[in-house]
Backbone and ligand atoms as CSV (ligand in chain L), in Angstrom:
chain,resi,resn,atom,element,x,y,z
A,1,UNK,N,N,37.520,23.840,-9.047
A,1,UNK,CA,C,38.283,23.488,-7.827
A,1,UNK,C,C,37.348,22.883,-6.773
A,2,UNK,N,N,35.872,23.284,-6.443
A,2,UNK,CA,C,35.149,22.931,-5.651
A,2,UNK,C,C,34.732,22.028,-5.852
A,3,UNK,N,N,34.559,21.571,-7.462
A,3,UNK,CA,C,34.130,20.439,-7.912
A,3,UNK,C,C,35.090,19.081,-7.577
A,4,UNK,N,N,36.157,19.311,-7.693
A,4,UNK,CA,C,37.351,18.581,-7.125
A,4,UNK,C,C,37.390,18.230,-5.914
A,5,UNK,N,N,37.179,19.309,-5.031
A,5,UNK,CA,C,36.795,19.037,-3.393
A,5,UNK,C,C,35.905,17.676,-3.314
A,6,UNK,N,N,34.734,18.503,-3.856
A,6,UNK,CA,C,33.585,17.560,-3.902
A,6,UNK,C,C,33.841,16.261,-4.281
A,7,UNK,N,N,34.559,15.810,-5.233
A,7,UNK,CA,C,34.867,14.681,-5.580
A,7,UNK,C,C,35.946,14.099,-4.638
A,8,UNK,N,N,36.532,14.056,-4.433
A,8,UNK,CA,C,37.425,13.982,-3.210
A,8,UNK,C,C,36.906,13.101,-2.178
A,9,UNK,N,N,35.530,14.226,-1.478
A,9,UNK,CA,C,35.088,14.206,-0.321
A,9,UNK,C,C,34.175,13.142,-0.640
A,10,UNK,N,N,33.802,12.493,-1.656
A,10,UNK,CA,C,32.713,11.935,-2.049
A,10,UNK,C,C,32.778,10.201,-1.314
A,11,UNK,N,N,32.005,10.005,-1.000
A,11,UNK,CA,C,32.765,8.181,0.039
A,11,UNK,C,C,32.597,7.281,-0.839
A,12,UNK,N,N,32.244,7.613,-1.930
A,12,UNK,CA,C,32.477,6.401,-2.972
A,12,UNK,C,C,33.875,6.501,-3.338
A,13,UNK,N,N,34.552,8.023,-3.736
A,13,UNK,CA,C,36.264,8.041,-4.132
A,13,UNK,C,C,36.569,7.635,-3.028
A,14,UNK,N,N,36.086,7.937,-1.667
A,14,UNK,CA,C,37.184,7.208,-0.751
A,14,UNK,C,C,37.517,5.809,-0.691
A,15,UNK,N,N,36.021,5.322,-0.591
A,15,UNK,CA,C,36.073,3.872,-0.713
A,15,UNK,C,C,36.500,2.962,-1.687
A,16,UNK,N,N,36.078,3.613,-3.263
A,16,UNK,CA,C,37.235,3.324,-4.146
A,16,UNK,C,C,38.864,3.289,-4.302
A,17,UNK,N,N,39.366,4.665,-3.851
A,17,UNK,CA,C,40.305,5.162,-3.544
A,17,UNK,C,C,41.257,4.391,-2.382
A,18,UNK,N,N,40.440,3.640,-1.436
A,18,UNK,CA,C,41.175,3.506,-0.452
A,18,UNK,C,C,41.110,1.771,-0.770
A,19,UNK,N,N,40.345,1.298,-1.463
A,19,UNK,CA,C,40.338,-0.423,-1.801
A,19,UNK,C,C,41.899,-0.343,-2.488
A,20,UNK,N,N,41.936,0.634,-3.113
A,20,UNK,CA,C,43.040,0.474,-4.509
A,20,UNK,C,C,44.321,0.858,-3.709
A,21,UNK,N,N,44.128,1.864,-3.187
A,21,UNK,CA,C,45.484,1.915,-1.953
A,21,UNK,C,C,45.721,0.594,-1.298
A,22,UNK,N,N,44.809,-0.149,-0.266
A,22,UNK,CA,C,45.041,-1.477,0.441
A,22,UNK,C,C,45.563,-2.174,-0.253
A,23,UNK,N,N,45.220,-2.700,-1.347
A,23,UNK,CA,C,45.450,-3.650,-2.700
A,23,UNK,C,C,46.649,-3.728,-3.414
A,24,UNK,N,N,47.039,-2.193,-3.054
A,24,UNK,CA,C,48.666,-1.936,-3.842
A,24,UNK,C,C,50.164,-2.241,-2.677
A,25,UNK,N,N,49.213,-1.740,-1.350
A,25,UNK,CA,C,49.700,-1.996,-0.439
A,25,UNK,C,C,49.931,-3.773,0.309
A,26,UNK,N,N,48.684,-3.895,-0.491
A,26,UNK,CA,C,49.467,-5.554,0.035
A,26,UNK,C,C,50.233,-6.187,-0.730
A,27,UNK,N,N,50.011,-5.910,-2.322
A,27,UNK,CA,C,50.741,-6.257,-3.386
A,27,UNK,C,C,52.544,-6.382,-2.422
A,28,UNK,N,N,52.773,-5.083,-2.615
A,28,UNK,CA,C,53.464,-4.422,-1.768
A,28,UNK,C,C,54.700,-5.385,-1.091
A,29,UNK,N,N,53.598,-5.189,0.120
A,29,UNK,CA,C,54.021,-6.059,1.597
A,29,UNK,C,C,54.186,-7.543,0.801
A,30,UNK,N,N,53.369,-8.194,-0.034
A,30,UNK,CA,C,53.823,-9.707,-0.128
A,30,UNK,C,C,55.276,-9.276,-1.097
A,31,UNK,N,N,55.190,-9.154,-1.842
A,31,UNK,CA,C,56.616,-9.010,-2.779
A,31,UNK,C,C,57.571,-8.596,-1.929
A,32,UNK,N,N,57.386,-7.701,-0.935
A,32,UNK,CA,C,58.528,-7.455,-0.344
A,32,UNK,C,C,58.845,-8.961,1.082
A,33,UNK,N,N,57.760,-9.692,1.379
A,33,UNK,CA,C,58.141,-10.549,2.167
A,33,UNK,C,C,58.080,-11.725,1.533
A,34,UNK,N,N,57.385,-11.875,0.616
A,34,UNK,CA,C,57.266,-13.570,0.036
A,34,UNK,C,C,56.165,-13.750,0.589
A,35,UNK,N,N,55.115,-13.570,1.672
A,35,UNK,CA,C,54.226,-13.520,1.890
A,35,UNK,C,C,52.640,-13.587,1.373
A,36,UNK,N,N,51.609,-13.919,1.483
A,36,UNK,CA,C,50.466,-13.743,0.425
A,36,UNK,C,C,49.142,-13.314,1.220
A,37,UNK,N,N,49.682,-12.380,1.953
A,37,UNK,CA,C,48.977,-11.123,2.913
A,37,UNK,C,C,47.400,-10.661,2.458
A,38,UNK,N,N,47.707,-10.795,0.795
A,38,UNK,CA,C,46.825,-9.721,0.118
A,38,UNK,C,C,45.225,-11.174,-0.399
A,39,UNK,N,N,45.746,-12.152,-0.484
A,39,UNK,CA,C,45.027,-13.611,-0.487
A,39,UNK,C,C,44.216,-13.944,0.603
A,40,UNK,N,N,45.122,-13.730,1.477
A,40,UNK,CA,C,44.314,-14.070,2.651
A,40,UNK,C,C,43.338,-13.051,3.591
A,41,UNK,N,N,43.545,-12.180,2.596
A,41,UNK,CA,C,42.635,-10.208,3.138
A,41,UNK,C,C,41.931,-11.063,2.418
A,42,UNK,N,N,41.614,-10.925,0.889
A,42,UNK,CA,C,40.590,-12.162,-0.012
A,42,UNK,C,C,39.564,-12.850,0.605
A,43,UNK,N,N,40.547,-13.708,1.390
A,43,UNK,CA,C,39.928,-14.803,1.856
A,43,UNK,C,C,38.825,-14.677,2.739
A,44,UNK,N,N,39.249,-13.768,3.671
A,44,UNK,CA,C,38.466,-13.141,4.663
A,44,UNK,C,C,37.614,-12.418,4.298
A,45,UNK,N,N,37.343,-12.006,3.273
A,45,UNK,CA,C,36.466,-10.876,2.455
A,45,UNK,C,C,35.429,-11.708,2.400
A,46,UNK,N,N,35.817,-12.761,1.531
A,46,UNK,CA,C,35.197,-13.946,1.019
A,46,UNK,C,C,34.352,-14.471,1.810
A,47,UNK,N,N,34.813,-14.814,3.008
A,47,UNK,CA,C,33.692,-15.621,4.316
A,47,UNK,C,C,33.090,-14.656,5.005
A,48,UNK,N,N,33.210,-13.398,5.164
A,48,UNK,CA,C,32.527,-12.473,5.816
A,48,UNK,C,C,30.922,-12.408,4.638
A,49,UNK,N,N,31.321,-12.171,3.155
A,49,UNK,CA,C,30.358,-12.439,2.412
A,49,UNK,C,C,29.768,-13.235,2.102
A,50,UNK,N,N,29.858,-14.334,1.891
A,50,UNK,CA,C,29.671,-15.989,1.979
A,50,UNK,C,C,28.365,-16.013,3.858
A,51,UNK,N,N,28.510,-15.194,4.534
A,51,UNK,CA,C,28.535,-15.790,6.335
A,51,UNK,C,C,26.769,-14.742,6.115
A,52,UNK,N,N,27.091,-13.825,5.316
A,52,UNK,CA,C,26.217,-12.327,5.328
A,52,UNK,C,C,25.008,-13.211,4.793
A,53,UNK,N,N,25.279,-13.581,2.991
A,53,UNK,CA,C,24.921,-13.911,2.244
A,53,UNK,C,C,24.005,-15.312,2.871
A,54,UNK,N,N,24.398,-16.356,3.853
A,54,UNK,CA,C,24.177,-17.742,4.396
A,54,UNK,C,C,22.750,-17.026,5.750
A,55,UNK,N,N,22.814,-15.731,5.876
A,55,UNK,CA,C,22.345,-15.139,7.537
A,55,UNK,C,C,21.359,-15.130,6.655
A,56,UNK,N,N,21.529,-14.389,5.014
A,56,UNK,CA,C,19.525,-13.762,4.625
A,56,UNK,C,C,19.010,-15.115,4.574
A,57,UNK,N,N,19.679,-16.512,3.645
A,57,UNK,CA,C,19.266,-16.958,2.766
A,57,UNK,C,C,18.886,-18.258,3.879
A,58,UNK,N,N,19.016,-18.620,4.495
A,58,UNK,CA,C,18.755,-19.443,5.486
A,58,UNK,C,C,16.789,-19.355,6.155
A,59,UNK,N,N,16.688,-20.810,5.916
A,59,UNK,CA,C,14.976,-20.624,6.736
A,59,UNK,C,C,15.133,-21.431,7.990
A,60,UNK,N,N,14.395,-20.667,8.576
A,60,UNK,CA,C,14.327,-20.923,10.225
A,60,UNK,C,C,13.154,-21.521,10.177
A,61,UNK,N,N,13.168,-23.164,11.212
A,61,UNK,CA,C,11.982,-23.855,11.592
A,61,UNK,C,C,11.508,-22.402,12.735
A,62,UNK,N,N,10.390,-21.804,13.012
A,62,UNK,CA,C,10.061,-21.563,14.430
A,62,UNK,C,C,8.805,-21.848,14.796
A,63,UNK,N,N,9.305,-21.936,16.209
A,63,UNK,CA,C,7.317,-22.553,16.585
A,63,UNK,C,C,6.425,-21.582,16.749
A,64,UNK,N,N,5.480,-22.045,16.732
A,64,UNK,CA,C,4.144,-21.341,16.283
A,64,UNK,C,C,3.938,-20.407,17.566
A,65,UNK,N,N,4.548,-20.260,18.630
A,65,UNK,CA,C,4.101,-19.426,19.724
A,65,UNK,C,C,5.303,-18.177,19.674
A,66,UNK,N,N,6.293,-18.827,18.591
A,66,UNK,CA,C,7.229,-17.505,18.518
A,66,UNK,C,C,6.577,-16.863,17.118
A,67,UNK,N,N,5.742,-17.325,16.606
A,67,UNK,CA,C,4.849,-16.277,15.322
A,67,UNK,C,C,3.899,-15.726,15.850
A,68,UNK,N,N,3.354,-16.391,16.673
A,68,UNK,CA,C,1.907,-15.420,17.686
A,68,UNK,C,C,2.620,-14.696,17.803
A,69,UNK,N,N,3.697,-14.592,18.845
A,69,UNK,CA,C,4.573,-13.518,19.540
A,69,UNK,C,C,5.171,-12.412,18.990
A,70,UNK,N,N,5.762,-12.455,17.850
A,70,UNK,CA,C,5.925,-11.783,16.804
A,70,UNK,C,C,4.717,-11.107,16.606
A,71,UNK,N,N,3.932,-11.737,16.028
A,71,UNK,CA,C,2.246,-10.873,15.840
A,71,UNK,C,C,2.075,-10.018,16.670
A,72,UNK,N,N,1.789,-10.532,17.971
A,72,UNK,CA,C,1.626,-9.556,18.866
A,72,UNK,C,C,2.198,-8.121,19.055
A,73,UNK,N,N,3.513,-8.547,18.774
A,73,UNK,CA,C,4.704,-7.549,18.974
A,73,UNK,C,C,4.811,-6.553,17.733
A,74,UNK,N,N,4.339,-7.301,16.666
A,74,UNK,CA,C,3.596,-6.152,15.833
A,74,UNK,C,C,2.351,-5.153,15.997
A,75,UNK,N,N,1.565,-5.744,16.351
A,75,UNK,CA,C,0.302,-4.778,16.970
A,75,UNK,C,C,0.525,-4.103,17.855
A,76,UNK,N,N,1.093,-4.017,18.842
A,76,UNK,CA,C,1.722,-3.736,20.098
A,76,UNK,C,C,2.325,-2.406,19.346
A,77,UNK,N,N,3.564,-2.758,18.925
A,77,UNK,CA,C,4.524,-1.631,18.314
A,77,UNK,C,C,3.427,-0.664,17.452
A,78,UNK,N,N,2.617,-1.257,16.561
A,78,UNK,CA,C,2.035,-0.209,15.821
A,78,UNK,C,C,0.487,0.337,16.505
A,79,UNK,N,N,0.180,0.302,17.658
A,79,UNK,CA,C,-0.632,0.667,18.751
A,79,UNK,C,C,0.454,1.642,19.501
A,80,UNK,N,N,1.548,1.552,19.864
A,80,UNK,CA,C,2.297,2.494,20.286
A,80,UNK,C,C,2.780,3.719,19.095
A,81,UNK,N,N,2.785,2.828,18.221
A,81,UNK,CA,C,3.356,4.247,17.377
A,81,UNK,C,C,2.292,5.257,16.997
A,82,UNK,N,N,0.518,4.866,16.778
A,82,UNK,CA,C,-0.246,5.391,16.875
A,82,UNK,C,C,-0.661,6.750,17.823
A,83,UNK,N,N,0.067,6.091,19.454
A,83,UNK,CA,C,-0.487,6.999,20.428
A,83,UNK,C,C,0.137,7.798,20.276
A,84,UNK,N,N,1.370,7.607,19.778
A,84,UNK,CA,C,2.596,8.740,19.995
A,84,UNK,C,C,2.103,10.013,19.253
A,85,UNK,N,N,2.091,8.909,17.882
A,85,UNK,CA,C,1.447,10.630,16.765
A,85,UNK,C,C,-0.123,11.404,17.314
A,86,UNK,N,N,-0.464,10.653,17.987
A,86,UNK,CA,C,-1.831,10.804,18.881
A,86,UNK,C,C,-1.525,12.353,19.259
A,87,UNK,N,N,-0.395,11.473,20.377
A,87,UNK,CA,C,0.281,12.996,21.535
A,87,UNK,C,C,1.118,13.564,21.059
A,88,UNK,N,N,1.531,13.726,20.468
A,88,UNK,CA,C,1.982,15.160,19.491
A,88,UNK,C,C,1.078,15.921,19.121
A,89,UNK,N,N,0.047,14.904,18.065
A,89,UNK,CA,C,-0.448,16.389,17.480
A,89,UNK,C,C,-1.617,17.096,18.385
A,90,UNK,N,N,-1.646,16.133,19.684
A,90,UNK,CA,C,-2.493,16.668,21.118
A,90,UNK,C,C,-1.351,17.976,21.574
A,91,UNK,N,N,-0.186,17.766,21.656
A,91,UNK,CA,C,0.793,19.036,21.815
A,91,UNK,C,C,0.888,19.724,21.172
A,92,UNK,N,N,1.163,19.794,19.829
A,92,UNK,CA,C,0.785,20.977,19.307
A,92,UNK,C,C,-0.417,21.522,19.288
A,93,UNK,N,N,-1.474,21.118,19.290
A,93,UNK,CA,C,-2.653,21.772,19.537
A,93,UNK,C,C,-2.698,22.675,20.941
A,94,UNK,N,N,-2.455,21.857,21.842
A,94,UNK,CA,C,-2.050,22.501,23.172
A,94,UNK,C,C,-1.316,23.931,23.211
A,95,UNK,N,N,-0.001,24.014,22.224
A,95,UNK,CA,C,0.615,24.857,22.613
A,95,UNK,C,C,0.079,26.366,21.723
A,96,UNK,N,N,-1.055,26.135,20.788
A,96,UNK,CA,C,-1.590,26.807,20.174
A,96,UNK,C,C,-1.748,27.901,20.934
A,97,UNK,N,N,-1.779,29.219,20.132
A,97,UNK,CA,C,-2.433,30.406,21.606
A,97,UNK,C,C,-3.992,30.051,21.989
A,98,UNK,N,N,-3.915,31.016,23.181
A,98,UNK,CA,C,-5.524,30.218,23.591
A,98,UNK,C,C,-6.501,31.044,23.041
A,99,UNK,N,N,-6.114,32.527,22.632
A,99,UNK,CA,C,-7.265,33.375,22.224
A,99,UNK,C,C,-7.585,32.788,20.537
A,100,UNK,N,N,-7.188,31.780,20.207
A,100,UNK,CA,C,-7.830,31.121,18.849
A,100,UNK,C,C,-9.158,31.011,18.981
A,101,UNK,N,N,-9.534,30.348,20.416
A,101,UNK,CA,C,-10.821,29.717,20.564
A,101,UNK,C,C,-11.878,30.723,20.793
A,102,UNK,N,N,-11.519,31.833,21.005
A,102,UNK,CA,C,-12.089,33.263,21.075
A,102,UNK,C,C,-12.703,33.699,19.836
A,103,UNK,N,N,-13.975,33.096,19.361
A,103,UNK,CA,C,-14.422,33.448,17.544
A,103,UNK,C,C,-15.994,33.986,17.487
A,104,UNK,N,N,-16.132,34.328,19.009
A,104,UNK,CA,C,-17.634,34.908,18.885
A,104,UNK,C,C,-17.747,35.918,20.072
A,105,UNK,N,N,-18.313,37.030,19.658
A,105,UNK,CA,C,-18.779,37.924,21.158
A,105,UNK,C,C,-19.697,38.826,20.634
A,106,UNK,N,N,-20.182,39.703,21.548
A,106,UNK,CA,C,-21.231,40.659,21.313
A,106,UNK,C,C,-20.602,41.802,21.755
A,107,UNK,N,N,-20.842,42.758,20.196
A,107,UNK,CA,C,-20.079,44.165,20.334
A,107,UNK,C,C,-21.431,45.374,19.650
A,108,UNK,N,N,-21.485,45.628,20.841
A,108,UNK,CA,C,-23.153,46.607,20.804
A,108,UNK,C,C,-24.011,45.481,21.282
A,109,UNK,N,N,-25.305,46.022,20.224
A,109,UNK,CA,C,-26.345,45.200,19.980
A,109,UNK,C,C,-26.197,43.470,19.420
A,110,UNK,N,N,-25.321,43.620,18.624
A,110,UNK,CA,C,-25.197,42.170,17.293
A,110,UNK,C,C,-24.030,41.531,17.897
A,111,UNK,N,N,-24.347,40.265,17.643
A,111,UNK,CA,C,-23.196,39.313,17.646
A,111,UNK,C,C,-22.727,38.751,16.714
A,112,UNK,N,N,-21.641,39.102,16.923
A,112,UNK,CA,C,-20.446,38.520,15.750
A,112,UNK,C,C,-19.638,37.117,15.801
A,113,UNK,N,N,-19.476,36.444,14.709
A,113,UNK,CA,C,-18.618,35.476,14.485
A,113,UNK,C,C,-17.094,35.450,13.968
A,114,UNK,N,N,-16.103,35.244,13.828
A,114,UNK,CA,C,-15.179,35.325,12.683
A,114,UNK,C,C,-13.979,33.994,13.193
A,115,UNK,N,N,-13.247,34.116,12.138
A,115,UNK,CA,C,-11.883,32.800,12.489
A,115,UNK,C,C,-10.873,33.909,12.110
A,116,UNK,N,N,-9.682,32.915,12.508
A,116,UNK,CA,C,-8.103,33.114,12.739
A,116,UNK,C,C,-7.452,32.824,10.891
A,117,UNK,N,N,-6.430,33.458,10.791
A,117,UNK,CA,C,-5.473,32.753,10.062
A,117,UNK,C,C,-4.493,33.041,10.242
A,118,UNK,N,N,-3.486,32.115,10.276
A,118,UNK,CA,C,-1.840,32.216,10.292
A,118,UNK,C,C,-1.463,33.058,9.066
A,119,UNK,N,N,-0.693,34.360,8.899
A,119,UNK,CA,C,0.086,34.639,8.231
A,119,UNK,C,C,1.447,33.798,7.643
A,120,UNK,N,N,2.331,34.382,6.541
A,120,UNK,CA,C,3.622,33.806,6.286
A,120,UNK,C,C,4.418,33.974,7.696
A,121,UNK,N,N,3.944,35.448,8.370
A,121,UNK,CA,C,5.028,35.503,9.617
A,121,UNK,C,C,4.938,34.724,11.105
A,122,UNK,N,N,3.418,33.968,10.569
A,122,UNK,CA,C,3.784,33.384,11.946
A,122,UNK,C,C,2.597,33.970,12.602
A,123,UNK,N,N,1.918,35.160,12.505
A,123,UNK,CA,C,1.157,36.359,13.166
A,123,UNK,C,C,-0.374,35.810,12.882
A,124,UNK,N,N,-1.245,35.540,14.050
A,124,UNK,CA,C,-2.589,35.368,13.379
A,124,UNK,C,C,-3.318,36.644,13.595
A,125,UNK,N,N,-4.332,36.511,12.087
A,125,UNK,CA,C,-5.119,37.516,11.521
A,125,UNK,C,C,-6.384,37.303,11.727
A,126,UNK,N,N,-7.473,38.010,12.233
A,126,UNK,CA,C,-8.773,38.202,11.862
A,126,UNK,C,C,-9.432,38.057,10.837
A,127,UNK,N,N,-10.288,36.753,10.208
A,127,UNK,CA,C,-10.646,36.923,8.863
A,127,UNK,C,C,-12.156,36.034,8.944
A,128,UNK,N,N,-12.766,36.193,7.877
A,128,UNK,CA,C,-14.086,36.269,7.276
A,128,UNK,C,C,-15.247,36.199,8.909
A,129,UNK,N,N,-15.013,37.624,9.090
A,129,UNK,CA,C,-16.151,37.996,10.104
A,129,UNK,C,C,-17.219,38.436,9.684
A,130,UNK,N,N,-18.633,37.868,10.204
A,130,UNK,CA,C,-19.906,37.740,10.202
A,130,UNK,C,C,-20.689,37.785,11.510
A,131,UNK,N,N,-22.043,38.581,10.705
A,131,UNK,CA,C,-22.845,39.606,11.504
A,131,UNK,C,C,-24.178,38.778,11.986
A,132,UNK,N,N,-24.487,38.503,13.286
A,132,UNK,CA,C,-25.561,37.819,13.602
A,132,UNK,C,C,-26.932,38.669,14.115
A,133,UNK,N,N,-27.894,38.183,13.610
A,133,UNK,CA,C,-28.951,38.795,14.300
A,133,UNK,C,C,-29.189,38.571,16.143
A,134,UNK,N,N,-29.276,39.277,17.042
A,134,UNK,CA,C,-29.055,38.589,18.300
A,134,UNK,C,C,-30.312,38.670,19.069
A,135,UNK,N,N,-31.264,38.786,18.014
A,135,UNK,CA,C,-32.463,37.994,18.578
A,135,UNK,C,C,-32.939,36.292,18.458
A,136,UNK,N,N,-32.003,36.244,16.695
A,136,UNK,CA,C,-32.427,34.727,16.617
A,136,UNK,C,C,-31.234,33.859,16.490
A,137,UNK,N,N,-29.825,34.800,16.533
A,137,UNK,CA,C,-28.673,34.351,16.157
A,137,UNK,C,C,-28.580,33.775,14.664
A,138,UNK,N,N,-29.389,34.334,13.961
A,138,UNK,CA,C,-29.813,33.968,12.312
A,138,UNK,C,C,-28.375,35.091,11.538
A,139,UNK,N,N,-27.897,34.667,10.595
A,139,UNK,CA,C,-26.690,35.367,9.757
A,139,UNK,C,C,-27.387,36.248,9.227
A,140,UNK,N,N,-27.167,37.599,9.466
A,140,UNK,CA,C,-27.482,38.673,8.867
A,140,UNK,C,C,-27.575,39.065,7.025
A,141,UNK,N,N,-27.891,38.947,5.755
A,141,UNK,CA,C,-27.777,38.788,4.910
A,141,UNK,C,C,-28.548,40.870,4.515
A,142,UNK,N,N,-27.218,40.955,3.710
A,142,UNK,CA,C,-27.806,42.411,3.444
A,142,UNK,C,C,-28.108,43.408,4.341
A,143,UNK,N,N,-27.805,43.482,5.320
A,143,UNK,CA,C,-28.250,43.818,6.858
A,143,UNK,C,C,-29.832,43.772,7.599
A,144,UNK,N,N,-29.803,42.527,6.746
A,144,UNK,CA,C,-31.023,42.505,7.485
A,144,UNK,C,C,-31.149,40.542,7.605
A,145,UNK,N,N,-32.309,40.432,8.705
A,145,UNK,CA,C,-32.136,39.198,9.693
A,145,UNK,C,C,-33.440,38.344,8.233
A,146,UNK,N,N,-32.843,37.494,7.806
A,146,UNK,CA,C,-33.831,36.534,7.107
A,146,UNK,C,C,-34.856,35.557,7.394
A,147,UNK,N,N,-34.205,35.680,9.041
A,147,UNK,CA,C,-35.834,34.652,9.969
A,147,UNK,C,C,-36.281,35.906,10.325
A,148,UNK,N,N,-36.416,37.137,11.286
A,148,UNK,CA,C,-37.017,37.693,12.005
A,148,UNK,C,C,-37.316,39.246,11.219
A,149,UNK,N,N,-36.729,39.764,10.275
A,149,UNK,CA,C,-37.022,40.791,8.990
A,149,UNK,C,C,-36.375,42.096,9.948
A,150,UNK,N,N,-35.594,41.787,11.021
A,150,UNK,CA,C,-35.300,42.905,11.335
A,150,UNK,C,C,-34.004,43.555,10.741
A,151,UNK,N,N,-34.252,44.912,10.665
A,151,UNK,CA,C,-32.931,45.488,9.503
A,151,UNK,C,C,-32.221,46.634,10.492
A,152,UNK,N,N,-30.504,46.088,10.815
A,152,UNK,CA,C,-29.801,46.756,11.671
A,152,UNK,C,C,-28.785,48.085,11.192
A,153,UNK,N,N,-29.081,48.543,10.187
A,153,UNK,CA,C,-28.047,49.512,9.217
A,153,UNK,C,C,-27.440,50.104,10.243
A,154,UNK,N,N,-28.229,50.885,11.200
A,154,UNK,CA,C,-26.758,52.018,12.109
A,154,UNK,C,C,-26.191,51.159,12.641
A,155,UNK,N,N,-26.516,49.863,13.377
A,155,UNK,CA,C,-25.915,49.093,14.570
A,155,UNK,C,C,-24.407,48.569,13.961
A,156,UNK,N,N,-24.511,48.261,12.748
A,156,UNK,CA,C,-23.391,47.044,12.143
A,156,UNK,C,C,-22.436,47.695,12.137
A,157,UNK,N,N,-21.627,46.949,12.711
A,157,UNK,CA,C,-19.496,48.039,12.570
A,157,UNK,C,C,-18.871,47.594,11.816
A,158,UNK,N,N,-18.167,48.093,10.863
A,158,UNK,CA,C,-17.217,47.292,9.466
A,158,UNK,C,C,-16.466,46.514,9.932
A,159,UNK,N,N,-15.366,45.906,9.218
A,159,UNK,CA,C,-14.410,44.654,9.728
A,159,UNK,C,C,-13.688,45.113,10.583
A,160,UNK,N,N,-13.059,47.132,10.111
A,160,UNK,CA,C,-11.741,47.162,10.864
A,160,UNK,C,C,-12.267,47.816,12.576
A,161,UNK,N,N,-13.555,48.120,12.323
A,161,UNK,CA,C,-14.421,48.435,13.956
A,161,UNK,C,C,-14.325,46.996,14.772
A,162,UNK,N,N,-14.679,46.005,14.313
A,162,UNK,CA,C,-14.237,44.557,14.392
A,162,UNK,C,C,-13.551,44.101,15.086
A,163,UNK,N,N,-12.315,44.285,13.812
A,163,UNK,CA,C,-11.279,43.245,14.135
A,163,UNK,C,C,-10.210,44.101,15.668
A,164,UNK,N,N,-11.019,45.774,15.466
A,164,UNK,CA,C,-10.154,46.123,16.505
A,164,UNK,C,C,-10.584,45.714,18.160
A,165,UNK,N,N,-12.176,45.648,17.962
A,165,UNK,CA,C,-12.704,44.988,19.300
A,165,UNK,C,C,-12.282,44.272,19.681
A,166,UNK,N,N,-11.794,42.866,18.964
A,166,UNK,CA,C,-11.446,41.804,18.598
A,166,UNK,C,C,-10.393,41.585,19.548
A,167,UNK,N,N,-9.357,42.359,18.662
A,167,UNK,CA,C,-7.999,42.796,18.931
A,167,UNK,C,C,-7.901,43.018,20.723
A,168,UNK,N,N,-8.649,44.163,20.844
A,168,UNK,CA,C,-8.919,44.945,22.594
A,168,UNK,C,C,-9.560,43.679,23.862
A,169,UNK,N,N,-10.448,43.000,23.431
A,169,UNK,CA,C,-10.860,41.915,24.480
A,169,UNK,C,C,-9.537,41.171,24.555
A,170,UNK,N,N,-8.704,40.702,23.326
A,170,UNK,CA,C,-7.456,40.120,23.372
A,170,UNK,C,C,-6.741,40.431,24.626
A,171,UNK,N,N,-6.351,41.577,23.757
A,171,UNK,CA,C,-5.269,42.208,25.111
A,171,UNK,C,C,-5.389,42.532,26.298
A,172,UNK,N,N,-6.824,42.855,26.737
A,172,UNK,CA,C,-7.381,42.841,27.923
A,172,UNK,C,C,-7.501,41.594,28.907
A,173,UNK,N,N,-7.935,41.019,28.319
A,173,UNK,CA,C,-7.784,39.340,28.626
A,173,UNK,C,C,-6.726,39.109,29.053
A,174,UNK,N,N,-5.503,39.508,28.107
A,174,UNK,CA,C,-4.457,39.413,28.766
A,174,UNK,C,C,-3.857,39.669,29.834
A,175,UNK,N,N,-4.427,40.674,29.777
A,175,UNK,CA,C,-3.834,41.783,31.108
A,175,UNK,C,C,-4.148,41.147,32.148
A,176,UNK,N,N,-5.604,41.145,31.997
A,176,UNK,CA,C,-6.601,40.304,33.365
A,176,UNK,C,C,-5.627,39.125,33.751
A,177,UNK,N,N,-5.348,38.425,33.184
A,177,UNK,CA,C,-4.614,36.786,32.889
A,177,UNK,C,C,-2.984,37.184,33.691
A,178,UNK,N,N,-2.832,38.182,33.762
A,178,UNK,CA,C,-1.245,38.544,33.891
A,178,UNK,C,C,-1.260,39.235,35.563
A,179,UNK,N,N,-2.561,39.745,35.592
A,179,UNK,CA,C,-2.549,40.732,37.366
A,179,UNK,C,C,-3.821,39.956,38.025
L,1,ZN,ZN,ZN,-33.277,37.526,13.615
């Protein structure tokens, strides 16, 4: 039954559907007047297609300052369409939250690095955080500093000591930002 709908609704049956209606209908109207109603719909069909067909196929002399112009009006248009996608994706960046840019601080002794990621929900996450030496700002390897040999074992806080600092300057920030 839906399939039927569907077919129905489809604008090719209409347009099929409705040629064959007109067609029967002029049949129709001429037999009933003597008339040739349905010839001269034809006819008109005919020069509307014939007029379409004469608009592609036709070459135009034009002068050479209306092809510059054209040119121009191409570069032009595709210099504008450039900026546009420019300023968009300048807006979305914009509307980004601002604590993204927030990917380094010092919690204790050591300074830390880490980035963002978007979840499926939308929610950004704390991820691949790293431990700096903050004498030489050298990446900590094994807990210990590979330019300066210094080894921080008690100082270093796991991810979720971290990501909750992390988390707390966030919201604080916020607060600050809000009073
Ligand atoms: Zn170091």
């Amino acid at each position: 039954m839906n399939k039927f709908r569907r077919f129905l609704k489809n604008p090719w049956t209409i347009l099929i559907a409705g040629t064959a209606l007109a067609t029967l209908c002029g049949r129709w109207i001429d037999k009933l007047t003597g008339s040739n109603i349905l010839n001269s719909i034809l006819d008109i069909i005919k020069s509307i297609v014939i007029g379409v067909v004469k608009f592609f196929t036709n070459t135009y002399q034009s002068p050479l300052w209306f092809l510059i112009l054209l040119f121009l009006l191409g570069i032009f248009l595709t210099l504008i369409t450039i900026w546009i996608i420019v300023k968009l994706g300048e807006a979305k960046e914009k509307s980004l939250p601002k604590f993204l840019s927030f990917k380094e601080a010092r919690f204790g002794r050591l300074l830390y690095r880490w980035d963002y990621y978007e979840d499926y929900g939308g929610e950004y996450k704390v991820t691949d955080i790293r431990v700096l030496c903050p004498t030489c700002i050298c990446l900590l390897v094994n807990l210990e500093c590979p330019n300066c040999n210094n080894y921080y074992d008690q100082l270093i806080k796991n991810d979720s000591e971290v990501e909750a600092l992390i988390i707390h300057r966030i919201e604080s920030q916020k607060i600050n930002e809000r009073s």
